[in-house]
N, C-alpha and C positions, 0 to 999 in steps of 0.2 A: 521407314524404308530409305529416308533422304540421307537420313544421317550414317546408316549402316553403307550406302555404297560411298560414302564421301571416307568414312574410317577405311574401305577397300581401298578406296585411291591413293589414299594419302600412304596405305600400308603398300602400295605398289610403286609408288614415287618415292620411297625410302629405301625398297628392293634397287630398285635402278639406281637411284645412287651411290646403294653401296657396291653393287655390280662396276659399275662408271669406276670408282674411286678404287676397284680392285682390279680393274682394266690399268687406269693409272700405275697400279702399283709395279703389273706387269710393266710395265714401259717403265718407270723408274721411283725405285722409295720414297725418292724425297720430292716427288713431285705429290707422290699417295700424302705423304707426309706433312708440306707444306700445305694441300687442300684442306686436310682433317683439322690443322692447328687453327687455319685463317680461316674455317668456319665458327670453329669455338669463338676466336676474338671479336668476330662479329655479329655471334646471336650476344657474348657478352659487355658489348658494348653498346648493344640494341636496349639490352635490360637494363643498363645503366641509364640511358637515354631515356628510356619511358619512364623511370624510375625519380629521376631526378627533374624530369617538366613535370611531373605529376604529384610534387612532394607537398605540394600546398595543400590539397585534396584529400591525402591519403589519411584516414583513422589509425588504419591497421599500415606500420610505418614497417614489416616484416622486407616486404617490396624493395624501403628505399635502402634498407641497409643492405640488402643480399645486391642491389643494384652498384651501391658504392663498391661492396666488396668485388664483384666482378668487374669493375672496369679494372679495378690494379692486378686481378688475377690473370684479367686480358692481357696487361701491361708484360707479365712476368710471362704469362703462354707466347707474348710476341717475341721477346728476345730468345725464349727456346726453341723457338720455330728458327731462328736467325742465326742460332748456336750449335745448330744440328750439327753432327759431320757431314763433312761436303756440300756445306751450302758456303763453306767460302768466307763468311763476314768474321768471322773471327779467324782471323791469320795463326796457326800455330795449336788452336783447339782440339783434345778429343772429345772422344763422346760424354768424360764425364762431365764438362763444362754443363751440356745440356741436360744431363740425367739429373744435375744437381738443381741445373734451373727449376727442370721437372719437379724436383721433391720442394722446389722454394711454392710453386703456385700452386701445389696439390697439397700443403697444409696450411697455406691461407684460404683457399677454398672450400678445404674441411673445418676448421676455427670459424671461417664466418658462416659456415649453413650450423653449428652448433651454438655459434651465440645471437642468429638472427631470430628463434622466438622469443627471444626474451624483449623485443621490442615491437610484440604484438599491439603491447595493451601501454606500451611508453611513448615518448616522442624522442626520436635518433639526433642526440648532438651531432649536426652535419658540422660543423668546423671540429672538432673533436674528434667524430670517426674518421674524416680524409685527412687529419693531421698524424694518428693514428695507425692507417695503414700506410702512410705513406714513411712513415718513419719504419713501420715495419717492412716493409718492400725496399726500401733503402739499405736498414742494417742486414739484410739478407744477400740484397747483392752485391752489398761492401764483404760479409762475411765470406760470400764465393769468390769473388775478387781474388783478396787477399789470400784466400787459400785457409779460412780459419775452422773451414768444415773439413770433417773427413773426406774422402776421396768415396764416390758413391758407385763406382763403375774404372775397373782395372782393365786396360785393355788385356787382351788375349786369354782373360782370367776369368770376368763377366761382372756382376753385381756384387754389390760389397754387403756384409751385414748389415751396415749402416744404412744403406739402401732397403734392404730388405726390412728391418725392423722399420724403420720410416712410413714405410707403404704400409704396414700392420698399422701403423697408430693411426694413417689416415684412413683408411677402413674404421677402426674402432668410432672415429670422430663423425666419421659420415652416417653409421649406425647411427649410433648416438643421437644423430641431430635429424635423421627419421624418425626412430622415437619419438622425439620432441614436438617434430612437425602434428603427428598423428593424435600426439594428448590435445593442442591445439586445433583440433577440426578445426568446432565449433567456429571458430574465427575466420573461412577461407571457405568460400565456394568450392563444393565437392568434386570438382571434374579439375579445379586449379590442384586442387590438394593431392589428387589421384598423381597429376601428372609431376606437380613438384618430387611427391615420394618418389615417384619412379623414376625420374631423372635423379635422385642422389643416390636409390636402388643401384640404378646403371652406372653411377660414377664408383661407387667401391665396387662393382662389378668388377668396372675395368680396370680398378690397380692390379687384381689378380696375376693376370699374364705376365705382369711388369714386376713379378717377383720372377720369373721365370727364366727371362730371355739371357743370354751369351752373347749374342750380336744386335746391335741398333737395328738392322734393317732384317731380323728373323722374325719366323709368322707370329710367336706370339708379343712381337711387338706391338705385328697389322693386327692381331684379334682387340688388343689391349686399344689401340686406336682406332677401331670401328666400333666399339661398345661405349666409348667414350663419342664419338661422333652422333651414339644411338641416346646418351644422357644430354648432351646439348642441344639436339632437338625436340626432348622429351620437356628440355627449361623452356626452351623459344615456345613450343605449343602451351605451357603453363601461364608464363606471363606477356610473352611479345605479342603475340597471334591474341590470347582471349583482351591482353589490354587494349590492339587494337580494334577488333570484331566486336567485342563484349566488355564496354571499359566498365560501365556496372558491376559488372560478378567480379572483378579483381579490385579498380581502387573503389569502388564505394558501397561496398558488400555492408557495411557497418551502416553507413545511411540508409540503404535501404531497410535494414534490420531493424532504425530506427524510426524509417518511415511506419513501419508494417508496426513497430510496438507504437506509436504513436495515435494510428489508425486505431489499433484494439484498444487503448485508451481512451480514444474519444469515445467511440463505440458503447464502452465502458459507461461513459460517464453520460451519455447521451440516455442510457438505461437508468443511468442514477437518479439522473434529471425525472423520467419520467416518472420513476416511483415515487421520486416526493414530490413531486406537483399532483400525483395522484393522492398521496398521503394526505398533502395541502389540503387538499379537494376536502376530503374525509374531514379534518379539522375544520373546517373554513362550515360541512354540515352542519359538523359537530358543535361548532360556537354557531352558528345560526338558531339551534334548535336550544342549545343554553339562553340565549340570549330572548329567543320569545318565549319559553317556562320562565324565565328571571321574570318578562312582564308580566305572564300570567301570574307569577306570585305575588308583584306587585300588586297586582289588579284584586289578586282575592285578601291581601291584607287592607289594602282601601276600603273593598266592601264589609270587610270583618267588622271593623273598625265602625264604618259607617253603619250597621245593622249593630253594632253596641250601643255606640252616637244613640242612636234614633229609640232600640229598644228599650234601653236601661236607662242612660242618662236624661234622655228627650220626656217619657215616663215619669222620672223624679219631678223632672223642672215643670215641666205640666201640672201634675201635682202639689207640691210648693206655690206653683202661682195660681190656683183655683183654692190653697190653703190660705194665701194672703189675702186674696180677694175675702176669703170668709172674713179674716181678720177685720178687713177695710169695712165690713158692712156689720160687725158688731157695735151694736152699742153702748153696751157695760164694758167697765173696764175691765172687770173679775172674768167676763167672757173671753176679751181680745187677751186678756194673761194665760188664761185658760188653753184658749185657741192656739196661739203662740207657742205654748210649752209644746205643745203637739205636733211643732212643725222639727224642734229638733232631731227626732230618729230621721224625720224625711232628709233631712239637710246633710244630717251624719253618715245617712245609706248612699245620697247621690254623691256625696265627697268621695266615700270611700272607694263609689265605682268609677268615678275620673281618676282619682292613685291607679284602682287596677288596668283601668286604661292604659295610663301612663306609663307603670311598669311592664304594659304588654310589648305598649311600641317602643321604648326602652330607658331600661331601669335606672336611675341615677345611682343605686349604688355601683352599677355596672363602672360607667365613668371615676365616680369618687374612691370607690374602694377597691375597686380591681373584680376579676373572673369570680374567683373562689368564693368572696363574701356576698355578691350575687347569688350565686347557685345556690349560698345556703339560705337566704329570704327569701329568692323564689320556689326553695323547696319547702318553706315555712309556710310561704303562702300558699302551696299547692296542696299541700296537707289539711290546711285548714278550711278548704274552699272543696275538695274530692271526700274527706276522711280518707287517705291513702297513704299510708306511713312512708316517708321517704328518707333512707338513711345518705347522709351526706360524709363521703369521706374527702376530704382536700388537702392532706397531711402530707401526700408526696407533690405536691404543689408549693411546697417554701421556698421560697426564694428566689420564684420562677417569676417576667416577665412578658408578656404578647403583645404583637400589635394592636392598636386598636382594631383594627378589619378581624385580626385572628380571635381577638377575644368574644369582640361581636358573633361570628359565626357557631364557634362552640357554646356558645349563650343559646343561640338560635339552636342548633343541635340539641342542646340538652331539654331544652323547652320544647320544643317538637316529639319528642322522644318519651317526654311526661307525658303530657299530651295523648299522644296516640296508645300509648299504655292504659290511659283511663280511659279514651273512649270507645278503644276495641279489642284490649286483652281484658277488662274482668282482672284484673291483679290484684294484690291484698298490701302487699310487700312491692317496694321500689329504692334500688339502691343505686346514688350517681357516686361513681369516685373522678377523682381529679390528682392528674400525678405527669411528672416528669419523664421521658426515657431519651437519653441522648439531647437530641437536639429537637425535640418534638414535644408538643403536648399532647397527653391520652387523655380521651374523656369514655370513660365508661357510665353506661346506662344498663340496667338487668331488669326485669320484673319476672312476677314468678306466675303471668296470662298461661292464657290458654294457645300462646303464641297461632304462629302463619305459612304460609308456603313462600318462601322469598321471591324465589323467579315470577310465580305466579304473579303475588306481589308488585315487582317491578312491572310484568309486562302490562298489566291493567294498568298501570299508573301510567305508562306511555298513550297505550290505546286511549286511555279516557283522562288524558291530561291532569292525572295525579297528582299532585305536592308536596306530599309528606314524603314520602322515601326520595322520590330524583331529590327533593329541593336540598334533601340534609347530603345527597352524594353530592350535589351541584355546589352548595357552598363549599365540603372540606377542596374540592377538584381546583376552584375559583383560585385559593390561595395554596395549589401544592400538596394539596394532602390527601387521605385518603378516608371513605369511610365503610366498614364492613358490618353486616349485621348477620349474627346469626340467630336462627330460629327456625322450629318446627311445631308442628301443631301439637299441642299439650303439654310443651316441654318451655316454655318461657321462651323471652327474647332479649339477644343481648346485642347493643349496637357500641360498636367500639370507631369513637373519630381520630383521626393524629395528624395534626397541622405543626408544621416546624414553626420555630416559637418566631423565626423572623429574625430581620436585623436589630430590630431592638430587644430581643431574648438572650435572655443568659441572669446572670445573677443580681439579684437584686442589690442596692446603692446604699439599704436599710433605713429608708423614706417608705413609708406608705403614700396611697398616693391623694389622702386628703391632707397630708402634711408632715412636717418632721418628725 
């Protein structure tokens, strides 16, 4: 409501002046005349002003150049105010002195509202533009001076083509740089933009009349200079009045623009933040709950180990030493050779189960010979200790290198994988291959069980602190990789690992690696 009767007012205080300045005109033209000119020179001299304190601030530099350009357009409206007829300061003038002035500031006026957006998104050489126009303001009114224009205005005759065509081209240029303004919004607070259009709307308005007139002081000279009166205070309300009321929405419409995207950025990132600190969270579970199954797996190869310790090995040596005590308390010697020969199987069985110890907790050839010659001893041994035929393919494996962590893990995987094939698929058939793809090692395991329900699978292994499947996803996870098993009940199971070979993977030097 505040703002609709303040546009009443100000539309009723524009009424009166133009009422006032057509009172004037009854009393005499060139007093209408002088009011109309020396308001323009002074809203454009105001735009100049604001324009020029304010260049250091300005992003959007459209302000300082349309400001330079109006102070010299003020320049060239003051001397045609001074060049009128009948004002006297030129001794000997007609009216075309002033018409010519006229057509001097009305196509500098129209040249710089067409070349100021182009200095939206630039910065304005101010020694360059005011050297610039001032050379053009110069050779203009050295050109009228000297007489080197046509004549724009014959007395008793009226307006010359030259004039007329003139006035069309500054129409065309004032279009033109509407246009221009309008592809530009985006750049300019929309109530500045409304009002800029419409003051340059009103300024080739007003050349119209002035294609018309036969006498300086006929009405459509006054119409021509009240529509003109109505475009310089359509500029004052665009930039004088909002840059003083609202210097925001004209010089710093860009900062703010900047402020507000900046704001959304933080915003932005403030959410970004959250999600990965939330993600973190998730990870930070995720290695929490890794890292106590790693001890539990610790914990159950200890006991494994320690229940072999104790069953098998502990067993032997027990044995062995109530076989030597026999020996001790023979008294023939045919007895104690006798006794003696007796103890080799015992000695030969405990050895052989400290090797399988040994190659449980890990295998020497693992280290000396690499992955592949591994698998195939531990499938030699697995065979001969289940009866479970295990085909070993390691053929797409030449030439390949692992780290040691990676080699370990798929050792461990493929061992695990044996393993759980004979103690709960029932399989007859077991085939490991070992092969290269890109920059990864594949290790495939198959049997031909009575396979399982995978999910099912996994979630008891959670629930009841599992080992065998997490522990084989946990190590390929550990180093980057990935492991998948498929299987179904009756249909076999096939687990496939793939660990990138690492930085020391790639092709082999043609050393093995217990020697050259």
């Amino acid at each position: 409501m505040r703002a609709a009767t303040g546009v009443l007012l100000q539309a009723l205080g524009l009424f009166l002046v133009l009422g006032g300045l057509y009172l004037a005109r009854l009393r005499s033209y060139l007093l209408f005349h002088s009011l109309v000119e020396i308001f323009t020179v002074i809203v454009a001299c105001a735009i100049f002003l604001l324009a020029w304190n304010a260049r250091r601030y300005l992003e959007n530099q459209y302000l300082l150049f349309v400001g330079i350009a109006y102070a010299f357009t003020g320049m060239v409206d003051l001397t045609h105010t001074l060049a009128y007829r009948g004002m006297g300061v030129f001794p000997g003038a007609g009216a075309d002195l002033a018409t010519q002035l006229w057509l001097l500031g009305r196509l500098v006026q129209g040249v710089s509202l067409l070349a100021a957006p182009a200095f939206i998104r630039r910065p304005v050489p101010v020694g360059g533009v005011v050297a610039g126009y001032a050379g053009l303001v110069g050779l203009g009114l050295l050109a009228i001076h000297q007489g080197i224009l046509p004549p724009a205005f014959v007395e008793g005759e009226g307006l010359t083509p030259f004039k007329q065509w003139s006035e069309i081209v500054v129409v065309g240029l004032l279009a033109a740089a509407a246009i221009l303004l309008l592809r530009a919004r985006r750049a300019f607070d929309p109530a500045v933009l409304r009002l800029m259009v419409a003051s340059i709307a009103a300024t080739a308005l007003s050349e119209l009349p002035f294609l018309l007139y036969t006498d300086p002081y006929a009405h459509w000279n006054l119409l021509g200079h009240s529509i003109r009166l109505v475009a310089y205070y359509l500029a004052y309300k665009a930039l004088v009045e909002t840059g003083l009321r609202r210097p925001y929405d004209l010089l710093f419409r860009e900062l703010k623009a900047s402020e507000a995207a900046l704001r959304e950025a933080r915003d932005a990132l403030e959410r970004r933040v959250k999600e990965r600190t939330a993600e973190l969270e998730q990870v930070n579970l995720a290695l929490r709950g890794l890292s106590a199954r790693s001890m539990r797996m610790r914990e159950a190869e200890a006991r494994r180990i320690a229940r072999e310790l104790h069953d098998e090995v502990g067993q032997s040596l027990t044995s062995l030493l109530l076989q030597l005590k026999a020996v001790e308390s023979a008294g023939e010697l045919e007895t104690m050779r006798s006794r003696a020969e007796g103890l080799r199987p015992l000695v030969a069985k405990t050895l052989t189960e400290v090797r399988n110890l040994i190659r449980d907790i890990r295998p020497g050839s693992l280290d000396e010979l690499g992955l592949a010659v591994a698998l195939e001893r531990y499938a030699q041994g697995f065979t001969a200790a289940t009866g479970i035929a295990v085909d070993v393919c390691t053929a797409g494996f030449a030439g390949a290198t692992l780290a040691p962590e990676a080699e370990t893990a798929l050792f461990r995987i493929g061992q695990e994988a044996l393993t759980n094939a004979a103690r709960h698929a029932q399989a007859r058939v077991l085939s490991v291959t070992l092969s290269r793809r890109g920059p990864s090692a594949i290790l495939v395991v198959e049997d031909d069980g009575h396979g399982f329900d995978v999910a099912a699978a996994r979630g008891a292994g959670r629930e009841q602190g599992g080992l065998g499947l997490l522990g084989m996803e946990e190590r390929a996870a550990l180093l980057g990789g990935r492991l998948t098993v498929e299987s179904r009940p009756g249909g076999g199971t096939t687990v496939v690992a793939e660990i990138p070979l690492g930085p020391t993977g790639g092709e082999d030097d043609g050393h093995s690696r217990a020697g050259g």
